[in-house]
N, C-alpha and C positions, 0 to 999 in steps of 0.2 A: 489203100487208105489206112491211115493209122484211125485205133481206138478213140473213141471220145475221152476215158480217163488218162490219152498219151499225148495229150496236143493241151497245146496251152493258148490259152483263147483271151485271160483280160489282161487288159493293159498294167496295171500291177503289178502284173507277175514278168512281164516284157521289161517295167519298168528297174524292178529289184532286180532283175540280171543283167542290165546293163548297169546300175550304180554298182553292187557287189560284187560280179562273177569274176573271173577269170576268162582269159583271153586265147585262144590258139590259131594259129594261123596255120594254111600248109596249101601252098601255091596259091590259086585261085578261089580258096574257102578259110571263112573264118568263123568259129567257134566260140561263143560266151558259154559256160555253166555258174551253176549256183547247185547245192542239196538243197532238197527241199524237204527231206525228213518225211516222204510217203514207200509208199511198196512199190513204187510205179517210177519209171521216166516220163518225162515230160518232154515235147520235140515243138519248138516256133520257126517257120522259116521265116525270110524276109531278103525279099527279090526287091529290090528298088524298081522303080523309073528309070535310072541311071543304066541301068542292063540292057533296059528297050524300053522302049514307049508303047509297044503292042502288048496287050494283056495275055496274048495267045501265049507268045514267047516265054512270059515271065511265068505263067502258071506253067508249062510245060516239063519247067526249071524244079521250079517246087512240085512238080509231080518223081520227076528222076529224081531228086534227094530225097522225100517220103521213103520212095520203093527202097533204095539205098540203106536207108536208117531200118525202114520195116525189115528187112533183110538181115540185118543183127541183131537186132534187139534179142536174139536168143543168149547171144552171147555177153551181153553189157551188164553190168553192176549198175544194180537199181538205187535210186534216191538223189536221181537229179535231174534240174530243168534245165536243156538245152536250146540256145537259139542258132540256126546257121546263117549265116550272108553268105553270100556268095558275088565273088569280085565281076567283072563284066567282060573279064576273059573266060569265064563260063558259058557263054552260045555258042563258042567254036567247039568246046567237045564234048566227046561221045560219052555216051551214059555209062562205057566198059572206064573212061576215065574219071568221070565224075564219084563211080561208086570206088576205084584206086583210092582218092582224094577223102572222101569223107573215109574211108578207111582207116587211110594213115592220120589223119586230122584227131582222131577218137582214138588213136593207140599214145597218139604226143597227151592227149585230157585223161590216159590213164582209166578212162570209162569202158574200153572195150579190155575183156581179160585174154583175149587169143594174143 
């Protein structure tokens, strides 16, 4: 579970990274950022309906991306808010491919320094 000052909770802030951000794509995962000018990252996912209809599935989803992101976050360059999507060829694979994917995803947004 990511930190309470690492999740990004109002809709405002969902809002201004999808009008402002930048955009990354890399397979089955796609990436908005924005700065946001704090000492902290900021991490929103967003699983559609469109993935599955079952809520089991779709938190499952956003539980492997969290562990993924929490996972770097040692390594990443602070002062930006991140949102993931992920495409709905994401329930075929495995969590060793998903954390590959937000890897490379975050090397193309210049936010991971390794």
């Amino acid at each position: 579970m990511l930190s309470k000052e690492n999740r990004l909770r109002n809709k405002k802030d969902f809002d201004r990274i999808f009008k402002k951000g930048k955009g990354f794509k890399q397979d089955f995962l796609f990436l908005k950022l924005i700065k946001n000018n704090l000492e902290t990252n900021r991490f929103g996912f967003i699983v559609s309906q469109k993935i599955s209809k079952k809520a089991v599935i779709r938190n499952k989803i956003k539980r492997r991306l969290r562990e993924s992101i929490k996972a770097k976050s040692g390594e990443m360059r602070v002062g930006y808010d991140v949102v993931l999507l992920p495409d709905t060829d994401i329930k075929e694979k495995s969590f060793e491919e998903i954390n590959e994917n937000v890897n490379r995803v975050l090397i193309k947004a210049k936010i991971l320094t390794k």
